[in-house]
C-alpha positions as CSV (number, residue, x, y, z in Angstrom):
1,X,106.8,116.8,12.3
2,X,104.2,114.7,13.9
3,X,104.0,110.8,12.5
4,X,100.6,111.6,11.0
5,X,101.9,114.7,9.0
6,X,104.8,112.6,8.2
7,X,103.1,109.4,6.9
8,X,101.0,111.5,5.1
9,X,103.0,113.2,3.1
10,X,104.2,109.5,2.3
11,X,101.1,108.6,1.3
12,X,100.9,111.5,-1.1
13,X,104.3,109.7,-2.6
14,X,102.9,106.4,-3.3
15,X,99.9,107.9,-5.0
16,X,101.7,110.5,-7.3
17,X,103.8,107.2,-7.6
18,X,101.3,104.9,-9.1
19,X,99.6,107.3,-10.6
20,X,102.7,108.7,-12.6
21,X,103.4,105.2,-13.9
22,X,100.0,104.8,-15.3
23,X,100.2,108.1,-16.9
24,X,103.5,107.9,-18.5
25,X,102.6,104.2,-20.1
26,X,99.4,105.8,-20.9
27,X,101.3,108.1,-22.7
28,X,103.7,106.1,-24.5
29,X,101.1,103.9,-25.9
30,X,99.2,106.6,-27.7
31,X,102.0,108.9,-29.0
32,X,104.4,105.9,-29.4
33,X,102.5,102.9,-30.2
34,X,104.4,101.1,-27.0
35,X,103.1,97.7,-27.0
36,X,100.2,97.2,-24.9
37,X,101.3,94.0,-23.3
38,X,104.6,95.5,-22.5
39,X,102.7,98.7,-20.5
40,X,100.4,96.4,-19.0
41,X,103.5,94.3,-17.3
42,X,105.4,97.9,-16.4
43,X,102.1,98.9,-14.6
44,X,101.5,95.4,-13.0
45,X,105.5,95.4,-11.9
46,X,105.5,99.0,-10.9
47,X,102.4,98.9,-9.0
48,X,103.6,95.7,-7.2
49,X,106.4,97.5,-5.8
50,X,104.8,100.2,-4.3
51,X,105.3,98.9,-1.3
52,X,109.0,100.1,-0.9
53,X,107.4,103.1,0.2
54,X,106.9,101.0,3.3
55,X,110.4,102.1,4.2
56,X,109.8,105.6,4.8
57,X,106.6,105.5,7.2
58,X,106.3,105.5,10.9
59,X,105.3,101.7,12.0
60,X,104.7,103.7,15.4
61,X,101.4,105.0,14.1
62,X,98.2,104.0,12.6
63,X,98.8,106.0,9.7
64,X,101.3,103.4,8.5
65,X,97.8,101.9,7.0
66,X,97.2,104.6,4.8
67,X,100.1,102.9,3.1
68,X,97.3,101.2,0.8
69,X,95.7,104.6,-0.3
70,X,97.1,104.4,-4.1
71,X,95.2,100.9,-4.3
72,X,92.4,101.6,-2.9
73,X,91.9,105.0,-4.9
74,X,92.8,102.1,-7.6
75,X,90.0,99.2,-6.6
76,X,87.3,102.1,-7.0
77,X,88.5,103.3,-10.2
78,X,88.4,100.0,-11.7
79,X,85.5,98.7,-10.2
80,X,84.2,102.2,-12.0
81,X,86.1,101.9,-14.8
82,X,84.7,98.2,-15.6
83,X,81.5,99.3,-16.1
84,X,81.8,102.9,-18.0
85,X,85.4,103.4,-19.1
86,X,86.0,104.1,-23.0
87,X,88.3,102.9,-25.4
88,X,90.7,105.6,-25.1
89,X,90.5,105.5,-21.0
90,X,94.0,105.6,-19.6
91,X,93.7,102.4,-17.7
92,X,91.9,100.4,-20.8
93,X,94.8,101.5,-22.5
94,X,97.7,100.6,-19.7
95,X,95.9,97.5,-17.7
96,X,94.0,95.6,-21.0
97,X,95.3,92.9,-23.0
98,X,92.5,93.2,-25.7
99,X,91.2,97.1,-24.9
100,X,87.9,95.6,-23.4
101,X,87.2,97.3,-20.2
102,X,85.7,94.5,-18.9
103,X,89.1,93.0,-18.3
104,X,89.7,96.2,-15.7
105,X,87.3,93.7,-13.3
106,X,89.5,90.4,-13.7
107,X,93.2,90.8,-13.4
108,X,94.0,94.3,-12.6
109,X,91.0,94.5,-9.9
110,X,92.3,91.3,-7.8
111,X,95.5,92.7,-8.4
112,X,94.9,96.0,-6.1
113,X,92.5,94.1,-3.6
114,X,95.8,91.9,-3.6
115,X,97.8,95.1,-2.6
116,X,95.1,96.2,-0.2
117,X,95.4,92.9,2.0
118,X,98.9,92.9,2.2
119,X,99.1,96.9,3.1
120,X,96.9,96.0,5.9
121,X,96.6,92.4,7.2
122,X,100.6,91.6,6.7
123,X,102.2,95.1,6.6
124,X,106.1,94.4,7.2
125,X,105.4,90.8,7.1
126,X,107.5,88.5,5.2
127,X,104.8,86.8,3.9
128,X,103.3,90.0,2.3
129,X,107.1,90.9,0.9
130,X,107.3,87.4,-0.6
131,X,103.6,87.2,-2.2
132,X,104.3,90.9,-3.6
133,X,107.5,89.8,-5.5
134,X,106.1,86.7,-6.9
135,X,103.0,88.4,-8.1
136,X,104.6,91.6,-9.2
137,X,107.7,90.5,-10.6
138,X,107.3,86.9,-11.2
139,X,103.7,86.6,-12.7
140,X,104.9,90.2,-14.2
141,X,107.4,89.2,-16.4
142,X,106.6,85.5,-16.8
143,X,104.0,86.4,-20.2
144,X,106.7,88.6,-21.6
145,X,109.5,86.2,-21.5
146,X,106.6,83.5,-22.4
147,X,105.4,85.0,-25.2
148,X,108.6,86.6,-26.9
149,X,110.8,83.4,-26.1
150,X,108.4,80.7,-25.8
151,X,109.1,77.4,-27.7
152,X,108.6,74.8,-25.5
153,X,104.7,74.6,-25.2
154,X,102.6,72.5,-22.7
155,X,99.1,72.8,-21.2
156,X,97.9,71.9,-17.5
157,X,94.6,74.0,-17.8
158,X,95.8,77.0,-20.2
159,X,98.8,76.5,-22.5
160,X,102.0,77.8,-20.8
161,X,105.4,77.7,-22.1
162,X,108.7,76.3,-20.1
163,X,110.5,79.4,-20.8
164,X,107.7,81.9,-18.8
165,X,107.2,79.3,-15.9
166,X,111.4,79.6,-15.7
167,X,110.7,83.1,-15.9
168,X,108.6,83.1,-13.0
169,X,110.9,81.4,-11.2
170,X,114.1,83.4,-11.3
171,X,112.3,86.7,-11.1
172,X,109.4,85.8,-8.5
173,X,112.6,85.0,-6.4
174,X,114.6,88.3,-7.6
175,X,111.7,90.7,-6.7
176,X,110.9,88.8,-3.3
177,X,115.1,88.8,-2.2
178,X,115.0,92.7,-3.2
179,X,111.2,93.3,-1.0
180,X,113.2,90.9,1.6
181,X,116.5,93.1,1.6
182,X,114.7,96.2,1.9
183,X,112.2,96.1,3.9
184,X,113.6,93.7,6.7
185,X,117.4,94.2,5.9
186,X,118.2,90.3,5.3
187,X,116.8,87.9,3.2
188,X,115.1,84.1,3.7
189,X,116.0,82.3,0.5
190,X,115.1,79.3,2.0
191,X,111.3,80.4,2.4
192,X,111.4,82.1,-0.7
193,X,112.6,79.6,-2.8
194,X,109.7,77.3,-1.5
195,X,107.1,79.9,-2.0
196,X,108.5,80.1,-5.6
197,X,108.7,76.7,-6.5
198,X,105.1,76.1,-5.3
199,X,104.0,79.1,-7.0
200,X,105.4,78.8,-10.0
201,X,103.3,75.7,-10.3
202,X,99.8,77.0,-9.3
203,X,100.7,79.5,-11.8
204,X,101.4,77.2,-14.6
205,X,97.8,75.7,-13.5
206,X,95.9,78.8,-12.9
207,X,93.7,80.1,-15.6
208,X,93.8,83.9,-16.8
209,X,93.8,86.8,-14.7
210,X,93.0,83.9,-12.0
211,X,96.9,83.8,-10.9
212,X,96.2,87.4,-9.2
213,X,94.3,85.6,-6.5
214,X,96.1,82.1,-6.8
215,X,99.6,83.1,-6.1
216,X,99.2,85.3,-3.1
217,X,96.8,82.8,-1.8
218,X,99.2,80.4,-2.1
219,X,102.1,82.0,-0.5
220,X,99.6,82.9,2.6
221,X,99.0,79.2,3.3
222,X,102.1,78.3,3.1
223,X,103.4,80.9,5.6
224,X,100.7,80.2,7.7
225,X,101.0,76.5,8.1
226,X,104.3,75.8,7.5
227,X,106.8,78.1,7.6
């Protein structure tokens, strides 16, 4: 099999991947009344972790770019989506905290440009693995363990609770040791931990939908000028 043929069939993969995990939370939240805020974090985790499929292409070969396929497919939907979706749209249903489509252009849109920069630019990079677990783990679960847990209350630009920035923290540094394992077979606590601590503070500060952008930005300029 040539590494074209190959990486394309891997491509296939992540895109029945993604796609799959919008459609079953699509699923459950019409025929089970699934919380909406819960599938929205599934989706947001899920798709953040598309790029194990990184493990299974040929770096050898250009095609290893197609990597980014599912988001891509993903930034045009939204974009589309954004403007003409309706109520009972899959992704209004899965990616929306309110069911405005609107919201498809904030959060969920930086989100796959996000994906699309860091299948391309920093493929196999640690900066890309550590950005990716912060913002797909960390800023994933952070709302959920903020919202269900969250007693202590304080307020930078947007009221946050302690609990959901210590969420951040412990699992921002769980998904980026498990991106870090797999993909390069050891792990850098040291320059995750101070990507995470940093992080967990410009997401404490950022407003909403905002920390898409802020926390992988972040993580970029700290890789690049000082680690």
């Amino acid at each position: 099999m040539t590494p074209l043929i190959h990486n394309l069939l891997i491509t296939i993969a992540g895109i029945a991947y993604v796609f799959s995990v919008v459609g079953i939370m699509d699923w459950f939240v019409k025929s089970k009344n699934f919380p909406q805020d819960i599938s929205r974090k599934i989706v947001h985790i899920s798709a953040g972790s598309w790029l194990i499929f990184w493990l299974f292409y040929d770096p050898s070969h250009w095609s290893k770019y197609l990597n980014i396929a599912p988001a891509f497919i993903w930034t045009v939907l939204l974009f589309i989506k954004g403007f003409t979706a309706k109520p009972d749209d899959e992704a209004v249903k899965t990616m929306t905290r309110t069911g405005d489509r609107k919201e498809l252009l904030k959060g969920p849109l930086y989100f796959t440009i996000v994906m699309n920069l860091m299948g391309t630019v920093f493929i196999y990079q640690e900066l890309a693995l550590t950005a990716m677990g912060l913002l797909g783990w960390g800023d994933g679960l952070a709302p959920v363990f903020g919202k269900r847990f969250g007693k202590h209350k304080y307020k930078i630009l947007v009221e946050k609770s302690l609990e959901g920035s210590i969420a951040f923290l412990l699992f921002g540094i769980f998904g980026a040791s498990i991106f870090h394992f797999l993909i390069l077979g050891e792990i850098n606590f040291v320059n995750i931990l101070v990507c995470t601590l940093i992080a967990t503070v410009i997401e404490a500060a950022s407003p909403s939908d905002l920390d898409n952008f802020l926390i992988p930005l972040s993580v970029i300029v700290i890789y690049l000028s000082f680690l």
